[in-house]
N, CA, C and O atoms as a DFTB+ gen file, in Angstrom:
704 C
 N C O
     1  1      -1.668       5.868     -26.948
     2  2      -1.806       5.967     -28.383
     3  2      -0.703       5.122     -29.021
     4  3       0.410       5.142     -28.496
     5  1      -0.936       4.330     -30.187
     6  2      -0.203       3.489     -31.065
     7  2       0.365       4.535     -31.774
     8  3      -0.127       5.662     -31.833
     9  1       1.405       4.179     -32.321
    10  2       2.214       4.031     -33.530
    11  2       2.519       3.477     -34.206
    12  3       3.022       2.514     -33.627
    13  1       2.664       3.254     -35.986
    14  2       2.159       2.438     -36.632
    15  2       3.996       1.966     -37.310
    16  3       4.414       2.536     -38.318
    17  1       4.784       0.997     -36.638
    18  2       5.327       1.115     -38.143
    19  2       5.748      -0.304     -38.987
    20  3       6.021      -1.406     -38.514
    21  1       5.716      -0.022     -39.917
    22  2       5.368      -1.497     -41.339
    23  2       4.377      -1.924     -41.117
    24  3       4.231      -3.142     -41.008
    25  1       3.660      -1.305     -41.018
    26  2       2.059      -1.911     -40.614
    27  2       1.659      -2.340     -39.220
    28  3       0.482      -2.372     -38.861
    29  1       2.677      -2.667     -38.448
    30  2       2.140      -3.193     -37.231
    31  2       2.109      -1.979     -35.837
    32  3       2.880      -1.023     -35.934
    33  1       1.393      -2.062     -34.855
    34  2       0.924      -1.184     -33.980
    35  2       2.078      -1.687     -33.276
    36  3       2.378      -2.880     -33.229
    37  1       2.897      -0.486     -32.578
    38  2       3.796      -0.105     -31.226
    39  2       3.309       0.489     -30.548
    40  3       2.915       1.636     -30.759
    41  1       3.162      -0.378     -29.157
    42  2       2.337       0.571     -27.884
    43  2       3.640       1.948     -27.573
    44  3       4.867       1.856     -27.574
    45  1       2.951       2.875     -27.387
    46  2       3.525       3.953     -26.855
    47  2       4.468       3.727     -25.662
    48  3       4.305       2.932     -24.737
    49  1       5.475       4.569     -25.861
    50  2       6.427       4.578     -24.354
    51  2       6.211       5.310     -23.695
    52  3       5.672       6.311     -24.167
    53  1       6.458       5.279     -22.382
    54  2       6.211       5.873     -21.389
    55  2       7.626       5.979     -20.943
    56  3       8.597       5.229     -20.845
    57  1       7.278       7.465     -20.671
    58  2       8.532       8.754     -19.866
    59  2       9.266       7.342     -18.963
    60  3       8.609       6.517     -18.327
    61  1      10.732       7.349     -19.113
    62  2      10.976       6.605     -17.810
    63  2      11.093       6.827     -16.077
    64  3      10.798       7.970     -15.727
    65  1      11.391       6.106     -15.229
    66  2      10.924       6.792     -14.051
    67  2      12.233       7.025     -13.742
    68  3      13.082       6.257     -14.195
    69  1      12.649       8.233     -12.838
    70  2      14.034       8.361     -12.533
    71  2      13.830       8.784     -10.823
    72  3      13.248       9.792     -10.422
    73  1      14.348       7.933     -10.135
    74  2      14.026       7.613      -8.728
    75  2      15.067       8.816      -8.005
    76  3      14.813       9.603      -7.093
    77  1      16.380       8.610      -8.830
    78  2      17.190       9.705      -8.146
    79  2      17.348      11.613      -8.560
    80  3      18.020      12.524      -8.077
    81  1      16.215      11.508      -9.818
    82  2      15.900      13.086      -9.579
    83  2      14.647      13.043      -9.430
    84  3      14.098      13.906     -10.115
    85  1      13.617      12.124      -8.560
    86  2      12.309      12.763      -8.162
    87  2      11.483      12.680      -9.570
    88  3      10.757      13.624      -9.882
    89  1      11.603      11.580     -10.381
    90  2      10.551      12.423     -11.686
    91  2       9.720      10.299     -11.928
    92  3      10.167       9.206     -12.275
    93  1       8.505      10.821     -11.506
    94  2       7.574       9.544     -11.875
    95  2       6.411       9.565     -12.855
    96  3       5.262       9.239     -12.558
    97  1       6.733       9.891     -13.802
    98  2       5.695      10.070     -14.929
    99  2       4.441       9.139     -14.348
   100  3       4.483       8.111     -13.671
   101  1       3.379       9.846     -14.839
   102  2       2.160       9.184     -14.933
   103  2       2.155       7.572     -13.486
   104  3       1.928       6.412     -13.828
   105  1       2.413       7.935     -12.210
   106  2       2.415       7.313     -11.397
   107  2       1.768       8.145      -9.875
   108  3       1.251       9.260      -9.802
   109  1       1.967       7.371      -9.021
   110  2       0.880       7.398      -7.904
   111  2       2.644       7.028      -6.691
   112  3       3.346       6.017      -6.710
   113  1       2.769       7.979      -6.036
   114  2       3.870       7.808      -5.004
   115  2       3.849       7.593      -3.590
   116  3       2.674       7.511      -3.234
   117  1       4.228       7.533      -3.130
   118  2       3.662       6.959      -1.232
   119  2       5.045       6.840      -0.706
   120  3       6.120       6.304      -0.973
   121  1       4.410       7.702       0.286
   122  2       6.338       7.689       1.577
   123  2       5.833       7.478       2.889
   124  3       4.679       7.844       3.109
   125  1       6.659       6.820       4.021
   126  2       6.137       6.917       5.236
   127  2       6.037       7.932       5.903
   128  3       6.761       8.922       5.792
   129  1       4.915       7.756       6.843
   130  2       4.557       8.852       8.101
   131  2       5.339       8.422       8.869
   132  3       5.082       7.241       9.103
   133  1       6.670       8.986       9.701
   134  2       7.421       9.135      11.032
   135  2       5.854       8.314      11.977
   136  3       4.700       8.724      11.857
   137  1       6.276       7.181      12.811
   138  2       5.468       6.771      13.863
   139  2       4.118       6.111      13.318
   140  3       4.017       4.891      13.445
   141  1       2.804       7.004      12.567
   142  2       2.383       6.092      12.004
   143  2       2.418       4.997      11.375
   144  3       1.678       4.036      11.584
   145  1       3.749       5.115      10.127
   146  2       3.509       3.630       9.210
   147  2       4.671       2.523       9.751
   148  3       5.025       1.408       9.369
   149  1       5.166       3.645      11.097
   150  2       6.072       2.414      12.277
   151  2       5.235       1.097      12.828
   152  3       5.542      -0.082      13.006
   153  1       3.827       2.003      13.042
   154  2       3.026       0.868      13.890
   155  2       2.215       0.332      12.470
   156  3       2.031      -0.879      12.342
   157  1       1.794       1.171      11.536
   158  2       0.776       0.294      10.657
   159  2       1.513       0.762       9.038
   160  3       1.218       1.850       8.543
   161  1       2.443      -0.168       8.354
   162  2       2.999      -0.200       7.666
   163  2       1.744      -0.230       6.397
   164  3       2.153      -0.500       5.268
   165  1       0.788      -0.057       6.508
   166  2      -0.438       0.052       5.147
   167  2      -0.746       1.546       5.008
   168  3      -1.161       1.997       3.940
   169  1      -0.560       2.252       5.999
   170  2      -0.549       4.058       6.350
   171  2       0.427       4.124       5.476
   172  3       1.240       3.233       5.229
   173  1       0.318       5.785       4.725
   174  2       1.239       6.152       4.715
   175  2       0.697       7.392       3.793
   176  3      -0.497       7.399       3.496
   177  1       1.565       8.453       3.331
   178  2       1.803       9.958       2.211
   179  2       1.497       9.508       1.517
   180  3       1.811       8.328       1.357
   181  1       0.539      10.286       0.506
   182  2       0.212       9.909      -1.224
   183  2       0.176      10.610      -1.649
   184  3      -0.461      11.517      -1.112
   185  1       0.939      10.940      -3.287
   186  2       0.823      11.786      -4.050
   187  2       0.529      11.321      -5.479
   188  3       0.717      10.162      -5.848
   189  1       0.054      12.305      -6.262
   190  2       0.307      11.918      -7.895
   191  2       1.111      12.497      -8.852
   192  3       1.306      13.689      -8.613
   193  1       1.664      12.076      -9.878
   194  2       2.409      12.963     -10.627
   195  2       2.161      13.241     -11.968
   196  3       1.445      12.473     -12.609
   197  1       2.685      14.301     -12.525
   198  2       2.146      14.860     -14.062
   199  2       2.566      13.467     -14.909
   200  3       2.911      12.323     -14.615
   201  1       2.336      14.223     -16.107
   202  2       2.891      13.408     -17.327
   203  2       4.428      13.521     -17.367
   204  3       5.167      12.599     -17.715
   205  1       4.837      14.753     -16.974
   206  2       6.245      14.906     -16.798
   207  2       7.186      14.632     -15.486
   208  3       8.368      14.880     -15.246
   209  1       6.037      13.955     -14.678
   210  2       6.682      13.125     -13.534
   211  2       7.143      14.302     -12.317
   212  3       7.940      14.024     -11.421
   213  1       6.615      15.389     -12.439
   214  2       6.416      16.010     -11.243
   215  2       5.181      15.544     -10.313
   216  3       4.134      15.075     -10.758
   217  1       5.557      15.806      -8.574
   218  2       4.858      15.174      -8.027
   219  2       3.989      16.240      -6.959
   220  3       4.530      17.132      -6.305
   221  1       2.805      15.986      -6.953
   222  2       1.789      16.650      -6.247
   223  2       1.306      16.129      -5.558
   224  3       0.956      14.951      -5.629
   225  1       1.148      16.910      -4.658
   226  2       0.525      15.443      -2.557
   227  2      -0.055      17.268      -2.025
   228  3       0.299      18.442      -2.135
   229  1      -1.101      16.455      -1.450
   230  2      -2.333      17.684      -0.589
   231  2      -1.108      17.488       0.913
   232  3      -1.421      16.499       1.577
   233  1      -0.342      17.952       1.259
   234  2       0.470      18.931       1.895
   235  2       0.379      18.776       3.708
   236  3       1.056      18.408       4.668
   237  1      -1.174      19.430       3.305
   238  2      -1.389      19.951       4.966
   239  2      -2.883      21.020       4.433
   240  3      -3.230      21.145       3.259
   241  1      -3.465      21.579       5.440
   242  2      -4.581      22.777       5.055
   243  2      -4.151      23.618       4.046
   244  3      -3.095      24.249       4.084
   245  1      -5.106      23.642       2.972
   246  2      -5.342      24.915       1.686
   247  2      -3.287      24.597       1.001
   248  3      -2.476      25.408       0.553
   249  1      -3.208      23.529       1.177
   250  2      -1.749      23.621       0.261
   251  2      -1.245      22.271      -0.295
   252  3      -0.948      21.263       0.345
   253  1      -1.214      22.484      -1.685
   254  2      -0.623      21.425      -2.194
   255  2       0.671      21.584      -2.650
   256  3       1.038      22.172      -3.668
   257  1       1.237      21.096      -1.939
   258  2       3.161      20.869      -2.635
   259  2       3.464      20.281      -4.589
   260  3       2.815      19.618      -5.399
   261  1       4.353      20.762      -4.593
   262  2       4.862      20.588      -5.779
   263  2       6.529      20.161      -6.139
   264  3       7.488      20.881      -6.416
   265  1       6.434      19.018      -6.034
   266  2       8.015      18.272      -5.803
   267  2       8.632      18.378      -4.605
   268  3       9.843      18.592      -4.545
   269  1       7.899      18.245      -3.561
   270  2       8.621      18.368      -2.070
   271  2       7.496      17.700      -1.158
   272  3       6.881      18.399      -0.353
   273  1       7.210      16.207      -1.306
   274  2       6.426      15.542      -0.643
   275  2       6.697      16.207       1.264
   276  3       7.773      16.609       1.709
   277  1       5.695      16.147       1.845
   278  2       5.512      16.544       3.060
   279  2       6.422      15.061       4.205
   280  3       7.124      15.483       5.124
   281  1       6.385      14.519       4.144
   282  2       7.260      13.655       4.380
   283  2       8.623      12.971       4.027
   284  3       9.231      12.134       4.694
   285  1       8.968      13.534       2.796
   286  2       9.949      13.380       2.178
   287  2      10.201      12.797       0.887
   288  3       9.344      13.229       0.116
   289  1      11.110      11.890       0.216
   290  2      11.144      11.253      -0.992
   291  2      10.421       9.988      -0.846
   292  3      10.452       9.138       0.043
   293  1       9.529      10.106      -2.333
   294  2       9.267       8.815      -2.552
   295  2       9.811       7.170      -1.830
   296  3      10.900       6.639      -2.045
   297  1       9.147       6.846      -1.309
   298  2       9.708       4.935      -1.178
   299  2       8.907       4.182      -2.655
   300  3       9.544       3.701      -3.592
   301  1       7.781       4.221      -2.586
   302  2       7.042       3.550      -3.199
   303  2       6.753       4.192      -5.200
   304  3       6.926       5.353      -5.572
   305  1       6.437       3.367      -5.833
   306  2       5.793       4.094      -6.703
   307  2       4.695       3.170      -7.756
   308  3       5.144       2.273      -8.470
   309  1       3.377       3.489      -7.738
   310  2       2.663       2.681      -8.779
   311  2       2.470       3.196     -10.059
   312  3       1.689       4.101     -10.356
   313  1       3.252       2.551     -10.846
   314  2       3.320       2.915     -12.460
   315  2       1.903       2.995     -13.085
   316  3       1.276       1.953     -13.278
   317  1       1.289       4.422     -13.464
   318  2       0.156       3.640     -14.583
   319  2      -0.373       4.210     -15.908
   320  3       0.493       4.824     -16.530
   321  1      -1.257       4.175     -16.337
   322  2      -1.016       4.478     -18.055
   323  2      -1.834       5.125     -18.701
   324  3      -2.968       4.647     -18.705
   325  1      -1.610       6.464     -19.506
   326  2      -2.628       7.214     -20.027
   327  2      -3.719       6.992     -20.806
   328  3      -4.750       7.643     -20.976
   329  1      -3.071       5.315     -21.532
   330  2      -4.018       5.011     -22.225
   331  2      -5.528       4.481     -21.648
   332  3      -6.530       4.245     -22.323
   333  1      -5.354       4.371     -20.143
   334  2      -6.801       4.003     -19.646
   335  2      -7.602       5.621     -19.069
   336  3      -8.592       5.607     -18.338
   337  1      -6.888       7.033     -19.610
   338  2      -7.601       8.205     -19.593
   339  2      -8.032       8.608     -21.169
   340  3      -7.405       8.546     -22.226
   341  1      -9.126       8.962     -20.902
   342  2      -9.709       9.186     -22.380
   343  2      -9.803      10.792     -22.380
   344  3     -10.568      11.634     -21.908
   345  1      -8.610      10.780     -23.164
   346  2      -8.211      12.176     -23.391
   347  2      -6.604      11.925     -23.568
   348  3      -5.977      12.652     -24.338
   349  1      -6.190      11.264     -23.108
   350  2      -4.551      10.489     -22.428
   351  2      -3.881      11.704     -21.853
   352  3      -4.500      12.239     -20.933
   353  1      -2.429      12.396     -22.308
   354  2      -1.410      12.530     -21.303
   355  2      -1.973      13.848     -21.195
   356  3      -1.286      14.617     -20.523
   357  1      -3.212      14.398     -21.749
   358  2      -3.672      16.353     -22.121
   359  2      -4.797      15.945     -20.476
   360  3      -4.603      16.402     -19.349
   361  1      -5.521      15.314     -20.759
   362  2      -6.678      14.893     -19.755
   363  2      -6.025      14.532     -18.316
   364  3      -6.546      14.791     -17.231
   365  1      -4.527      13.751     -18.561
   366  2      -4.162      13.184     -17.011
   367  2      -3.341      14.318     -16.544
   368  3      -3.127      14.196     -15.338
   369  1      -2.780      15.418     -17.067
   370  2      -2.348      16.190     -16.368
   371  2      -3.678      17.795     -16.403
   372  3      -3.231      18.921     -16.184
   373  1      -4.298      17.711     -16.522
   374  2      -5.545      18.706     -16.482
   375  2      -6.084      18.081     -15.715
   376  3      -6.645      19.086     -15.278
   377  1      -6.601      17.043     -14.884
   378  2      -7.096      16.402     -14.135
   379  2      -6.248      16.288     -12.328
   380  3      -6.563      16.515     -11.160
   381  1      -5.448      15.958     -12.850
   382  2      -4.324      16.399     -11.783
   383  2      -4.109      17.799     -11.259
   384  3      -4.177      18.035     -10.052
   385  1      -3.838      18.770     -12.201
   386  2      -4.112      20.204     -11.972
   387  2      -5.624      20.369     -11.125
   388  3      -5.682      20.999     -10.069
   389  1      -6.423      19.930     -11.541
   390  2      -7.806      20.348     -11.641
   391  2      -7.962      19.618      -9.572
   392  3      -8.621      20.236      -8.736
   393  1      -7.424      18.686      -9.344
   394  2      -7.291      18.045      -8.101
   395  2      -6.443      19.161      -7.214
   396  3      -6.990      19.775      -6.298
   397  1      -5.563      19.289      -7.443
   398  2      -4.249      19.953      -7.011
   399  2      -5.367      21.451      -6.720
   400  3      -5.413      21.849      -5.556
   401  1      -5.935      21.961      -7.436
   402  2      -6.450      23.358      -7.210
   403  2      -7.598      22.935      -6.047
   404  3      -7.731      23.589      -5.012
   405  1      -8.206      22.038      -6.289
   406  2      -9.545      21.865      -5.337
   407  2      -8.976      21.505      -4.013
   408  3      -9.473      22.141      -3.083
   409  1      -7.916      20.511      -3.646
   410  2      -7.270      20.770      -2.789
   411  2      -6.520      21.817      -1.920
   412  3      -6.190      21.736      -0.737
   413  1      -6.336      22.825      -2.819
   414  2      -5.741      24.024      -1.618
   415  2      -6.397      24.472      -1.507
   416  3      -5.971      25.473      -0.930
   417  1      -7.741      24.607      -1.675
   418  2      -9.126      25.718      -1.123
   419  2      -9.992      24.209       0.272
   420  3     -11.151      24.312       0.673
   421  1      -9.044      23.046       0.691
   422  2      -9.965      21.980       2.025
   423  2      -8.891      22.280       3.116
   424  3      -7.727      22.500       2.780
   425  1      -9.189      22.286       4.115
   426  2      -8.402      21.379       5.502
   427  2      -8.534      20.359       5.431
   428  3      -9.570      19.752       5.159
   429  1      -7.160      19.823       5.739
   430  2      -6.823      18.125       5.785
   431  2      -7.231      17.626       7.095
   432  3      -7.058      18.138       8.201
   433  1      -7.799      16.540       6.773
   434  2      -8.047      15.688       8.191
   435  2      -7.923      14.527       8.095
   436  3      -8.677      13.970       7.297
   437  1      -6.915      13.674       8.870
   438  2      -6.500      12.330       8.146
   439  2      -6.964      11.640       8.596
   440  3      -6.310      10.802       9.216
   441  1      -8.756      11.562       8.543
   442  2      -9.555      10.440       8.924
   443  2     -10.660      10.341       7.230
   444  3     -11.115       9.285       6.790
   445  1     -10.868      11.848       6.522
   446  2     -11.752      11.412       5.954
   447  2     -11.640      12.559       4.434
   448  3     -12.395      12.470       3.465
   449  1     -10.545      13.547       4.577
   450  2     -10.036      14.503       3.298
   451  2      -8.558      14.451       3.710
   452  3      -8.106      14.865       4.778
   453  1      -7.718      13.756       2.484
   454  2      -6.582      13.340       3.179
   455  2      -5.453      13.331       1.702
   456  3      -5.865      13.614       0.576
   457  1      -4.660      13.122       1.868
   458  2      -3.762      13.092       0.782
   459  2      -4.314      11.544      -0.410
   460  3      -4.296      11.341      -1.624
   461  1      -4.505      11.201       0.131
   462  2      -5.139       9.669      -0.347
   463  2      -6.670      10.474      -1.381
   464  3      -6.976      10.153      -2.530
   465  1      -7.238      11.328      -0.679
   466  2      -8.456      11.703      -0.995
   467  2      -7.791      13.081      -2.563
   468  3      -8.291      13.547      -3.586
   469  1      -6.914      13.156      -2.077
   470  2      -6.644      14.195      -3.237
   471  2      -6.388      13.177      -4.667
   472  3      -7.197      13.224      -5.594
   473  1      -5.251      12.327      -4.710
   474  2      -5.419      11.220      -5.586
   475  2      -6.384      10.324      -5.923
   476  3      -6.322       9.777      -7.024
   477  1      -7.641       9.979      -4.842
   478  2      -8.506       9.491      -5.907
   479  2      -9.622      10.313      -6.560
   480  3     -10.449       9.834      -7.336
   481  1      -9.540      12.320      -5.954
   482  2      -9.688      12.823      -6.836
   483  2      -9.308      12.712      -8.184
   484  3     -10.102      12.195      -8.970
   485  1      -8.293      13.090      -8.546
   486  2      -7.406      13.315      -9.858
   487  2      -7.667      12.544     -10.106
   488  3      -8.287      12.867     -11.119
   489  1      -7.814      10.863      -9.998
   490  2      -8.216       9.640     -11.018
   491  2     -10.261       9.887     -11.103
   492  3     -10.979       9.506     -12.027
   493  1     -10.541      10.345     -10.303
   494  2     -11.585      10.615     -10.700
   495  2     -12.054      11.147     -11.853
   496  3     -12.609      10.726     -12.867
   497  1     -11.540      12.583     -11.263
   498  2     -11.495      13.775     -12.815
   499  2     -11.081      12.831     -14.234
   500  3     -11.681      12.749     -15.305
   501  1      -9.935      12.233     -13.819
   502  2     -10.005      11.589     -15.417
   503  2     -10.537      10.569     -15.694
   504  3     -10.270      10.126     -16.811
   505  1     -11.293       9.943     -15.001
   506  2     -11.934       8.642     -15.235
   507  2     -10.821       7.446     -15.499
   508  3     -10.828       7.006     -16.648
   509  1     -10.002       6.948     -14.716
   510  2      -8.883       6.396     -14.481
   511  2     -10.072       4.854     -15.065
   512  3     -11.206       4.435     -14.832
   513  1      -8.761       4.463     -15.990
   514  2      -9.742       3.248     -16.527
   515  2     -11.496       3.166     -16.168
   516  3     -12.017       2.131     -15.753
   517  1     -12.041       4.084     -16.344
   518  2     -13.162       4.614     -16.798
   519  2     -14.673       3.905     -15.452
   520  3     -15.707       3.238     -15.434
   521  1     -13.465       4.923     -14.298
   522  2     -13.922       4.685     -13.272
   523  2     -14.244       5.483     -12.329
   524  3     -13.265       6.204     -12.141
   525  1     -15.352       5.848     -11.395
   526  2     -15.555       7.213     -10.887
   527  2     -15.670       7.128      -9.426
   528  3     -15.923       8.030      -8.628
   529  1     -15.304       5.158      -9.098
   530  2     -15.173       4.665      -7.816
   531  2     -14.016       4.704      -6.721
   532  3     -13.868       4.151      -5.632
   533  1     -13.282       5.570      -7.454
   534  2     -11.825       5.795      -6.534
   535  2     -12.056       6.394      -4.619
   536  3     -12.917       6.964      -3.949
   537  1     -11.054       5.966      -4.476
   538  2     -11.420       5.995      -2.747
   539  2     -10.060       6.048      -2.200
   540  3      -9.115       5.887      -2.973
   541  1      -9.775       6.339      -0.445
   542  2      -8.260       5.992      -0.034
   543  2      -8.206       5.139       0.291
   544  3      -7.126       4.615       0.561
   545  1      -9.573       4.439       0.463
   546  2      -9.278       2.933       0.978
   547  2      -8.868       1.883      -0.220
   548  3      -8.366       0.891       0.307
   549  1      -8.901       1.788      -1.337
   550  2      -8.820       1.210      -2.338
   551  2      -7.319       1.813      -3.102
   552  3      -6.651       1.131      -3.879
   553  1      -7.036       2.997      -2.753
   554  2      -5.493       3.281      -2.954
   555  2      -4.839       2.855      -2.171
   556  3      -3.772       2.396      -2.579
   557  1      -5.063       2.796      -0.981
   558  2      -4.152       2.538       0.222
   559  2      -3.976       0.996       0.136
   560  3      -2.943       0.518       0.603
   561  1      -4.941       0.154      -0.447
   562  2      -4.728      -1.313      -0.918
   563  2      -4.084      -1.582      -1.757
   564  3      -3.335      -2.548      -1.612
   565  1      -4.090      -0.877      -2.955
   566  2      -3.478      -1.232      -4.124
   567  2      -2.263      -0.541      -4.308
   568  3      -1.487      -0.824      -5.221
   569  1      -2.028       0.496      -3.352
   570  2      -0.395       0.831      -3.247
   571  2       0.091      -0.231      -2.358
   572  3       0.935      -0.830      -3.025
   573  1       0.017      -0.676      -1.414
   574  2       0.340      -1.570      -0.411
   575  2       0.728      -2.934      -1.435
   576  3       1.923      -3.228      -1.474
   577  1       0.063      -3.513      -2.005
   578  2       0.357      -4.902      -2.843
   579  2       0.870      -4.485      -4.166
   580  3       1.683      -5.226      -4.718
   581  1       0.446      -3.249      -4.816
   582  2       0.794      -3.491      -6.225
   583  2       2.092      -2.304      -6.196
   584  3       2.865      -2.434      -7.145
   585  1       2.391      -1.274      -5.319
   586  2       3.146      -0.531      -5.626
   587  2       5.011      -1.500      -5.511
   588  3       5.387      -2.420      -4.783
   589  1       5.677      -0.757      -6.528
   590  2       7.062      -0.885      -6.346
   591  2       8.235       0.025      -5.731
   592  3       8.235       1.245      -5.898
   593  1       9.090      -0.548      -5.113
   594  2      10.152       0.566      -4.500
   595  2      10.964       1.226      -4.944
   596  3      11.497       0.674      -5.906
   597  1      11.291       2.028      -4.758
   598  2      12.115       3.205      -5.250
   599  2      13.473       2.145      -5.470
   600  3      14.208       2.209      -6.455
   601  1      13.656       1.081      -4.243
   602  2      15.104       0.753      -4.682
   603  2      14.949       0.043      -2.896
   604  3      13.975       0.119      -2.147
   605  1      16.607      -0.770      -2.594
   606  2      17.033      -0.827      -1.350
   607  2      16.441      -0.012      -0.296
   608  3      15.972      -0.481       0.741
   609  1      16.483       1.348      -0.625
   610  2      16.313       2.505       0.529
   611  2      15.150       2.269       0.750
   612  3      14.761       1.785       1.812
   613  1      14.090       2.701      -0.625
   614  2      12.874       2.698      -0.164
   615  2      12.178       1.860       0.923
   616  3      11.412       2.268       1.796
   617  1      12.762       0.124       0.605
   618  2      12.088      -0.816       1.656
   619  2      12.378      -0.690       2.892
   620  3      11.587      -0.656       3.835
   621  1      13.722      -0.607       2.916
   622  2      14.213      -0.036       4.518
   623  2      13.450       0.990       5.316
   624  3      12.956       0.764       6.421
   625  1      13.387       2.276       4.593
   626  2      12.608       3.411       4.950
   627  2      11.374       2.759       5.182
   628  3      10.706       3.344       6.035
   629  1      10.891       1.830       4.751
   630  2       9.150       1.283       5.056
   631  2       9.451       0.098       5.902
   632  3       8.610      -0.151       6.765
   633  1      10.274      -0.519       5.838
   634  2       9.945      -1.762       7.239
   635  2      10.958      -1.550       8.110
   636  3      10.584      -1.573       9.282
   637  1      12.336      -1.314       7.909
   638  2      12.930      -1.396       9.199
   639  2      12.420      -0.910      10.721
   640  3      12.602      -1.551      11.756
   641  1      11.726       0.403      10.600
   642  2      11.411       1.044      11.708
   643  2      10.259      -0.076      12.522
   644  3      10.269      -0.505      13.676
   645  1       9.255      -0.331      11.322
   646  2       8.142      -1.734      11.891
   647  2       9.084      -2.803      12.348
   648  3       8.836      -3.148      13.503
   649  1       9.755      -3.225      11.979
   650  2      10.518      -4.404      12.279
   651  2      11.282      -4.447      13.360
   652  3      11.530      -5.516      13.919
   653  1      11.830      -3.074      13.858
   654  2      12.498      -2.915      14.947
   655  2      11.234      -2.945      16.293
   656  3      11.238      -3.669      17.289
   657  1      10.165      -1.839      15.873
   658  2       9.170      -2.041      17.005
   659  2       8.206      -3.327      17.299
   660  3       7.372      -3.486      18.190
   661  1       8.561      -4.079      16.369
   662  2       7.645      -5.765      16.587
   663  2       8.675      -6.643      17.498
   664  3       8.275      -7.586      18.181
   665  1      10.284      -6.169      17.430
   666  2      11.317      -6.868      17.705
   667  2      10.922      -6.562      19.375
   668  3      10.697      -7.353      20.291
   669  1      10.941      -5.235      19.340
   670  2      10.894      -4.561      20.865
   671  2       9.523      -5.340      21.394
   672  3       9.527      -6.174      22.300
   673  1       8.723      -5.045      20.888
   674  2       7.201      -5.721      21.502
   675  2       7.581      -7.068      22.083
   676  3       7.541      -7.321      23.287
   677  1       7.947      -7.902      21.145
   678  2       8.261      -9.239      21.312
   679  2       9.247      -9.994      22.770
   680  3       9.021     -10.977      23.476
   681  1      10.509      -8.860      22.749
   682  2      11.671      -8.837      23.207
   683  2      10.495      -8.349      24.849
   684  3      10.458      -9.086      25.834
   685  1       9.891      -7.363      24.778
   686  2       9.327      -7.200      25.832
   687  2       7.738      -7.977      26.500
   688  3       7.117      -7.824      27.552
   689  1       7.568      -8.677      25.502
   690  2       6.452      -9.504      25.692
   691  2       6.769     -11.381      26.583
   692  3       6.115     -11.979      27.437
   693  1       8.221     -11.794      25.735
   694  2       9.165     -12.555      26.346
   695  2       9.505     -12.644      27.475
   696  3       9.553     -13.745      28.022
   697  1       9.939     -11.116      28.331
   698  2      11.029     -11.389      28.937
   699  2      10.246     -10.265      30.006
   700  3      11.041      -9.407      30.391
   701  1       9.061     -10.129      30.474
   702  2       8.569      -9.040      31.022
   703  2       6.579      -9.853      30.888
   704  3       5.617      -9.200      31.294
């Protein structure tokens, strides 16, 4: 929503993100899996967060967490904007809720109802830029290229561990 002033339209601000108390307004978060996103750095935890930048990730069976990602803190985070929910910040956190509840009544299975699957719920429910095609395969892409890092740590936490086991592969592919 605009704001008007001397006549001219000011796009709305958005909550800022604060990496070191956990708070990502209106964003989409992703941390590595221990061993999985060692070998395939496009894997990884997904959660979404309110308008007030609390963060919600489908957990494990019948449980969704609430500021305590199952893997740990954020690395990643994709910023995005109420104004493409029609309803804006009332609709993106009722939608999120509305995900978050349908999720603790599934078992997780991380081939095909998955933390990925809980977030493109919630963009579902709200018609995320007025779209009802959300998927994990299409999050898991567009966090991968479009998401940003928490900072230094975050990237480390996401490639060093890959980088060390390509080193080893290599080192043992060489010399063996």
């Amino acid at each position: 929503m605009a704001r008007s002033e001397g006549g001219a339209s000011v796009p709305e601000r958005l909550p800022p993100v604060n990496a070191d108390d956990q708070r990502f307004p209106y964003c989409i978060v992703w941390t590595p899996i221990p061993v999985l996103t060692w070998i395939l750095p496009l894997i990884g935890h997904m959660g979404i967060c309110t308008s007030s930048g609390v963060i919600r990730d489908f957990a494990g069976p019948y449980f969704v967490s609430e500021d305590n990602m199952a893997f740990g803190r954020p690395a990643r985070y994709l910023r995005l904007h109420p104004k493409y929910v029609n309803g804006g910040s009332n609709a993106w956190d009722e939608a999120v809720s509305k995900a978050s509840v349908l999720y603790g009544t599934r078992t997780h299975n991380i081939f095909c109802d998955n933390c990925h699957s809980h977030v493109a719920t919630a963009l579902i429910n709200m018609r995320y830029k007025d779209s009802s095609s959300w998927n994990m395969v299409i999050l898991c892409f567009w966090l991968f290229f479009c998401a940003r890092y928490v900072g230094i740590l975050g990237f480390i936490k996401t490639w060093l561990p890959f980088a060390i086991l390509v080193t080893i592969c290599v080192l043992l592919g060489v010399y063996f």
